[in-house]
C-alpha positions as CSV (number, residue, x, y, z in Angstrom):
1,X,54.4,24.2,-29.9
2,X,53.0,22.4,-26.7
3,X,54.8,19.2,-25.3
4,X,52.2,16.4,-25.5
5,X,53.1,15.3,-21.5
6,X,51.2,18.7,-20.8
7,X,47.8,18.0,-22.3
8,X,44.7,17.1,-20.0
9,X,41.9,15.0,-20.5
10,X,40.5,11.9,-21.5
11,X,41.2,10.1,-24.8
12,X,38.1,8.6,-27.2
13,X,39.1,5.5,-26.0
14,X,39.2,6.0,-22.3
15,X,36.0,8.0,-23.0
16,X,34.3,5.5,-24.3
17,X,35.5,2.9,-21.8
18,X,34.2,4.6,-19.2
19,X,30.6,4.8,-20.9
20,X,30.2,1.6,-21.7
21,X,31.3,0.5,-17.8
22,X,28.9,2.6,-16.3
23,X,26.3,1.2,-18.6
24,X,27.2,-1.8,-17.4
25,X,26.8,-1.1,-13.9
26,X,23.3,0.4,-14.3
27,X,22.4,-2.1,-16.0
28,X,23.3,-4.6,-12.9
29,X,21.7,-2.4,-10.4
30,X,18.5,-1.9,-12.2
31,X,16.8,-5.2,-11.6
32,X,17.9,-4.5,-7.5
33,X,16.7,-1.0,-7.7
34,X,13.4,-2.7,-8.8
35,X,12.8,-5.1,-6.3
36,X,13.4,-2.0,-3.7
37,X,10.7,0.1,-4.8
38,X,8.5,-2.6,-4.7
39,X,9.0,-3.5,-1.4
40,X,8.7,0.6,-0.4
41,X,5.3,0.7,-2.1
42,X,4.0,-2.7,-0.3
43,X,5.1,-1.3,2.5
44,X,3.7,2.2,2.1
45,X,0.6,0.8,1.4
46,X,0.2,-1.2,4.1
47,X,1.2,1.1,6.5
48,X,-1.8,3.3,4.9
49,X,-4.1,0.3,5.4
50,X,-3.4,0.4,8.9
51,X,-3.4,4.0,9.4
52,X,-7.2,3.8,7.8
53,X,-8.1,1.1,10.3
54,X,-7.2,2.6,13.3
55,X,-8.9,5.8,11.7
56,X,-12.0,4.2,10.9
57,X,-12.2,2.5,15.0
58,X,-11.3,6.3,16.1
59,X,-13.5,8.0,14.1
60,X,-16.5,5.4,15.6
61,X,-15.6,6.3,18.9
62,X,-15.4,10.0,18.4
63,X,-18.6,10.5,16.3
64,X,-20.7,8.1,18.3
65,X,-22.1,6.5,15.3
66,X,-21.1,3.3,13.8
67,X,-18.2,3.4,10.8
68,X,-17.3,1.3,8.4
69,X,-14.4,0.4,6.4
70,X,-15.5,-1.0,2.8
71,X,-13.2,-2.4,-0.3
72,X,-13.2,-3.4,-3.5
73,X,-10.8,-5.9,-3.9
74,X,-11.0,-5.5,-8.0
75,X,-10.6,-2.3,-8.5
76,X,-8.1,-1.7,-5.5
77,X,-9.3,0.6,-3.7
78,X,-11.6,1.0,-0.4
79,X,-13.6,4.1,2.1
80,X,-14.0,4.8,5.1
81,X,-17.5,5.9,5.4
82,X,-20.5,6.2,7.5
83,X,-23.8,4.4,6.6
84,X,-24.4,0.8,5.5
85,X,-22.2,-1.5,3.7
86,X,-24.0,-0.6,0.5
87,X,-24.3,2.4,0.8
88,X,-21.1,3.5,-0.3
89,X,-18.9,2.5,-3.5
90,X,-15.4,2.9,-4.4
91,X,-14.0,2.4,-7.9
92,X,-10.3,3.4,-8.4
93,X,-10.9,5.2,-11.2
94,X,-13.5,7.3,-10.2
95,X,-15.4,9.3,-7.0
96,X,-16.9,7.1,-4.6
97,X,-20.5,7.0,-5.0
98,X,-22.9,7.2,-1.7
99,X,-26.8,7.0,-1.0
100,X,-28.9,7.8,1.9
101,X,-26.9,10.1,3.3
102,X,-24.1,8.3,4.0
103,X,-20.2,10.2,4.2
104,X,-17.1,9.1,2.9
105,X,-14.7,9.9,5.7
106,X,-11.4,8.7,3.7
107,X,-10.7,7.4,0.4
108,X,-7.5,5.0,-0.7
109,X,-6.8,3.6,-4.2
110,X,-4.0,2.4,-6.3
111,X,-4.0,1.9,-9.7
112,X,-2.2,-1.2,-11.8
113,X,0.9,0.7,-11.8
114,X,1.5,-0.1,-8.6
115,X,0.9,-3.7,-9.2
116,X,-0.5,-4.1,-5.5
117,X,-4.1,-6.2,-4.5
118,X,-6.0,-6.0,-1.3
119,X,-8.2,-9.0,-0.9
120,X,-10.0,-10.2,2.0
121,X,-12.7,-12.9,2.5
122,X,-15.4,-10.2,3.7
123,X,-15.9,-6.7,1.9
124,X,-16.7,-4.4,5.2
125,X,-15.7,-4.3,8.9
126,X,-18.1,-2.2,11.3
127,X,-16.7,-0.3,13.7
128,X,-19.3,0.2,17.0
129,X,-19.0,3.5,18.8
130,X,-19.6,2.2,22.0
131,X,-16.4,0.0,22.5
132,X,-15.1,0.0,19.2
133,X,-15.4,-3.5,18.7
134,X,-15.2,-5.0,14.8
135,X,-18.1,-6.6,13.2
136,X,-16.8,-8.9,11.3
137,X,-12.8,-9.8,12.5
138,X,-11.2,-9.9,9.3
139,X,-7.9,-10.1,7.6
140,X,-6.9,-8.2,5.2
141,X,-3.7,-8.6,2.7
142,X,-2.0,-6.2,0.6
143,X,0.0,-8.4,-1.8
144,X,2.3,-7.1,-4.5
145,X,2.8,-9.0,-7.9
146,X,5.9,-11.2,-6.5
147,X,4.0,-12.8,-4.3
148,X,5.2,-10.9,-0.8
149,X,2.0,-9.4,1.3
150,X,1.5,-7.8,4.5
151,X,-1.6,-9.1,6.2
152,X,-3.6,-7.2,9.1
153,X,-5.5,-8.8,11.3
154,X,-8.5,-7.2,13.2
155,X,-9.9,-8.8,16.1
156,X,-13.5,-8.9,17.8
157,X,-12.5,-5.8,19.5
158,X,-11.1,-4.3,17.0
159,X,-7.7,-4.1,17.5
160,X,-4.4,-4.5,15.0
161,X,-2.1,-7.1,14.1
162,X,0.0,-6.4,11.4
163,X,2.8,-9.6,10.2
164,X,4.1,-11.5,6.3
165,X,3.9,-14.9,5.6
166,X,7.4,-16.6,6.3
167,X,8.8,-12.9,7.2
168,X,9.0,-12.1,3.6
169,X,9.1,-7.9,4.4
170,X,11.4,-6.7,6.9
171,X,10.2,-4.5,9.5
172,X,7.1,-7.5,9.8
173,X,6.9,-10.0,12.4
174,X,5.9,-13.9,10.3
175,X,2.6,-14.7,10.4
């Protein structure tokens, strides 16, 4: 016969008290855990965006032919690509489409998902290989679905300025 002092364990009752506290704390972090991983992909994004950028001025400079950054704000996506503005389409759902012999040089899309936008009051920036200058300056925003965005800037001579409106991402100086 064993002494009942000497068994190990959990009761049903502690069991199930322990369950339904740890359901409860999930529960509680969830909506945080959330509002990180939104920020993480705004800010992934962005950081891609600006990568692109300083790859499309680059490329320009190296290739000695002009190069252009295009978007499409509705479908969320844009190129970098050689050739016109036209020239060149991007759809996030499918290959980006090019005539008269124009390259894609990088492709970036995201899908709802993600529940980012780009927009921007122009379509295109031209980047000139001679001293990398932009044609037109432009901002562009990559906003998520709460309302926080990252803008970046580009100037006349093509150069960077990333910030948020009222400091909303950390890591951002306020616009």
């Amino acid at each position: 016969m064993q002494d009942s002092r000497s068994q190990r364990g959990l009761s049903l009752v502690e069991m199930t008290l322990a369950v339904g506290l740890s359901a409860v704390i999930a529960g509680l972090a969830a909506p945080n855990l959330r509002h990180v991983l939104d920020l993480r992909r705004l800010d992934g994004a962005a950081t891609q965006l600006a990568t692109d950028l300083q790859f499309a001025r680059g490329e320009a400079l190296a290739r000695n032919q002009p190069v252009r950054m295009s978007w499409n704000a509705a479908e969320g996506c844009y190129l970098v690509h050689t050739g016109n503005a036209a020239d060149c389409r991007c759809a996030a759902a499918s290959a980006p489409i090019c005539a008269n012999g124009a390259r894609v040089l990088r492709r970036a899309a995201w899908d709802a998902s993600d529940r980012l936008a780009l927009q921007s009051g122009t379509t295109s920036i031209l980047f000139d290989p001679r001293h990398g200058t932009a044609t037109p300056s432009a901002t562009l925003r990559i906003v998520a679905d709460d309302g926080r965005a990252i803008h970046h800037v580009v100037n006349v001579m093509g150069r960077l300025r990333s910030c948020t409106p009222l400091g909303a991402v950390p890591g951002y100086r306020a616009c």
